[in-house]
C-alpha positions in Angstrom: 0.0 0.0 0.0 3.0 2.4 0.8 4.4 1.6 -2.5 0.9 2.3 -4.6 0.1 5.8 -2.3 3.9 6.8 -3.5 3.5 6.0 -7.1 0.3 7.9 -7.1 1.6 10.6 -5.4 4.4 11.0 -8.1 2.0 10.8 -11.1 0.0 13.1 -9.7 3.0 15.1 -9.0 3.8 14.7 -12.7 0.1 15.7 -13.9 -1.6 18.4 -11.5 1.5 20.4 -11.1 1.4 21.3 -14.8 -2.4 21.6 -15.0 -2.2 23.7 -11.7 0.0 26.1 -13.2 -1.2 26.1 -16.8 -4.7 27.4 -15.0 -2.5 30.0 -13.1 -1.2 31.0 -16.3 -4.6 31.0 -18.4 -6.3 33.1 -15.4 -3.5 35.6 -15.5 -3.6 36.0 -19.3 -7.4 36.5 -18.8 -6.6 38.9 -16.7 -4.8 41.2 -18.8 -1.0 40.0 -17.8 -0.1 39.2 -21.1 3.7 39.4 -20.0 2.8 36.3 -18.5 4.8 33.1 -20.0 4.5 29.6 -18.9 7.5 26.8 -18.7 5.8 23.5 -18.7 7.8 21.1 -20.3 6.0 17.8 -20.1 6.6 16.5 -23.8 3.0 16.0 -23.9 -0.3 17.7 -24.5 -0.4 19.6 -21.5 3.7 21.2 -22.9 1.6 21.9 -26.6 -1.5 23.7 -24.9 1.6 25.5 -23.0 2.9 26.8 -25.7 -0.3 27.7 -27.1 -0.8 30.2 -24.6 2.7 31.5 -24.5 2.2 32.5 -28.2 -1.5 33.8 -27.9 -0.1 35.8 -24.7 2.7 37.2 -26.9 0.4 38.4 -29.7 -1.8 39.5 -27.4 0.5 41.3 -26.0 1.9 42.9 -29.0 -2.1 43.6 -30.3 -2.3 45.5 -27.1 1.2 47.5 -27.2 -0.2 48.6 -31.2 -4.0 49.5 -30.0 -2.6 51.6 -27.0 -0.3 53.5 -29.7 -3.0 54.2 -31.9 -5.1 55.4 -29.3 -2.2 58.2 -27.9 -1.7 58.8 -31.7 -5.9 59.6 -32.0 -6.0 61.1 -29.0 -3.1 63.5 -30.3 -4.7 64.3 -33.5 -8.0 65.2 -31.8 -6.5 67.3 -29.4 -4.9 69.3 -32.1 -8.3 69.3 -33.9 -9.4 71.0 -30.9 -7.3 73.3 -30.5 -7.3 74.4 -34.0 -11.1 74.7 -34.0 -10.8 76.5 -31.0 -8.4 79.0 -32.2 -10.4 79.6 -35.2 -13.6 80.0 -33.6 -12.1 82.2 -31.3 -10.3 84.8 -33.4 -13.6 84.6 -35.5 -15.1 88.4 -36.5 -18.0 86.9 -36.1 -20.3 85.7 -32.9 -20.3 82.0 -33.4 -22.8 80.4 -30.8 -23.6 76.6 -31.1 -26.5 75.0 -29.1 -28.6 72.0 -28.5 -31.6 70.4 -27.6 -33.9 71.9 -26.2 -32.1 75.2 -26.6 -28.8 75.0 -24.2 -26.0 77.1 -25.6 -22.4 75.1 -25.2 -20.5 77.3 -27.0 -20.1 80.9 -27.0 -17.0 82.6 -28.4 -14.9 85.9 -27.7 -16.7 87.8 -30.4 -20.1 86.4 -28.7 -18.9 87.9 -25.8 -18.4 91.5 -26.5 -21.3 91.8 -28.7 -24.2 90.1 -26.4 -22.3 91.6 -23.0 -22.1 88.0 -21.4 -18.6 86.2 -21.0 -18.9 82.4 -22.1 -19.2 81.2 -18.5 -22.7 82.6 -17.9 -23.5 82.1 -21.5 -22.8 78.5 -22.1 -25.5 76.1 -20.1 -28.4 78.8 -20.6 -31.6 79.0 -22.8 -30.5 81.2 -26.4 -33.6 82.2 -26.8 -34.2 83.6 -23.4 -30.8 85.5 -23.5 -30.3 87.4 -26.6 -34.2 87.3 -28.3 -36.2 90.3 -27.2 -39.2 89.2 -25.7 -41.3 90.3 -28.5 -40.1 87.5 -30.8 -39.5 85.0 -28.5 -42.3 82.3 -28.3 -41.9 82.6 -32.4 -38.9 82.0 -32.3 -39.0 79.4 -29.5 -41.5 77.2 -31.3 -39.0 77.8 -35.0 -36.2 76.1 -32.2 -38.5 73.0 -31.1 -39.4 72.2 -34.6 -35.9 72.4 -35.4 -34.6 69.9 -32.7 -37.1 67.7 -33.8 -36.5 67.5 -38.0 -33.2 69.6 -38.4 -35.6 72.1 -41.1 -36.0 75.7 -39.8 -37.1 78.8 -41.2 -33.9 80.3 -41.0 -31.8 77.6 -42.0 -29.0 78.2 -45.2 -30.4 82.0 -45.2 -29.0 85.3 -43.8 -31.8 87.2 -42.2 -31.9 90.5 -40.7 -33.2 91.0 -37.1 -32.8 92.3 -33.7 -31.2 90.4 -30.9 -31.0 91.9 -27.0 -28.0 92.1 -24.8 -26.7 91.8 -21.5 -28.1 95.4 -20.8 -31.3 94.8 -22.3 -30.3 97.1 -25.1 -31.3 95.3 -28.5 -28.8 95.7 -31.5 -29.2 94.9 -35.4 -28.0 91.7 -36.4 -27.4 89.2 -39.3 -28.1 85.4 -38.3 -27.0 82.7 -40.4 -28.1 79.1 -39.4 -26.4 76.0 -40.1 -27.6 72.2 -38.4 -25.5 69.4 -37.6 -26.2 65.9 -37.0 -24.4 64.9 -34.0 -25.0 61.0 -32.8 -28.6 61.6 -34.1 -29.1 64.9 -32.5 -29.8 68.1 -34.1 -27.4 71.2 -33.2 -27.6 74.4 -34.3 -24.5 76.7 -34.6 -25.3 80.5 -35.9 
């Protein structure tokens, strides 16, 4: 009986120690570590599934190393998109205000600024139509901005039309508004 309980201890030895750490090495692959390498070297099966892993860790590895590359790159470009969109928009002679549904302005430029008489931060967030329409056209013009968010088609839309807008002060002042809509993740936006 000694003799059989020490052969089976050996060959179990021989089998469940590679098993035991080829799991280790699977779960820590499926984890994400794919620095992780196994040595199993049975001659068998169990050495072949070894290496099997070893070489799907490597290339995921590598796969991994190229997608977070591409990402910085796309990350780079769009910050520089940014920026340059930014700078443009900002040196602008123009007001250039964008908004969204249901009528929340998010951006609101330099030129925006000195001709409405509200700096971007208590711009942005706010309802257009309740800061810069007089009150006289507003509910038209409120119900021109609902139809809008709901087809992308307004009245105004690929025209230049004369009218008056209010500012800060109350004061209203001549203006010319040009309209264009964007499609934004099936959203409609407005920028003017």
């Amino acid at each position: 009986t000694a003799l059989g309980i020490s052969f089976a201890l050996f060959y179990s030895g021989l089998f469940v120690k590679p098993i035991e750490r080829l799991h280790n090495g699977a779960d820590a692959i499926a984890h994400g570590d794919f620095k992780t390498r196994l040595d199993i070297k049975t001659g068998d099966e169990i050495e072949q599934l070894s290496d099997a892993l070893n070489e799907m860790a490597a290339q995921l590895d590598n796969s991994y190393a190229t997608l977070e590359q591409r990402v910085e790159e796309r990350t780079r470009e769009l910050k520089e998109s940014e920026e340059r969109l930014h700078t443009i928009t900002e040196s602008a002679n123009d007001a250039i205000i964008s908004m969204k549904s249901p009528d929340i302005i998010y951006m609101w430029n330099k030129k925006a600024e000195e001709m409405f008489g509200y700096p971007a931060d208590e711009a942005v967030g706010r309802e257009l139509h309740k800061l810069i329409v007089p009150e006289v056209y507003r509910e038209k013009a409120h119900k021109g901005v609902q139809e809008f968010f709901k087809t992308g088609m307004g009245a105004v839309l690929g025209k230049t039309v004369e009218l008056n807008a209010m500012r800060k002060d109350g004061a209203e002042l001549p203006v010319e508004l040009s309209v264009s809509a964007m499609n934004i993740k099936g959203e409609w936006h407005a920028k003017g």
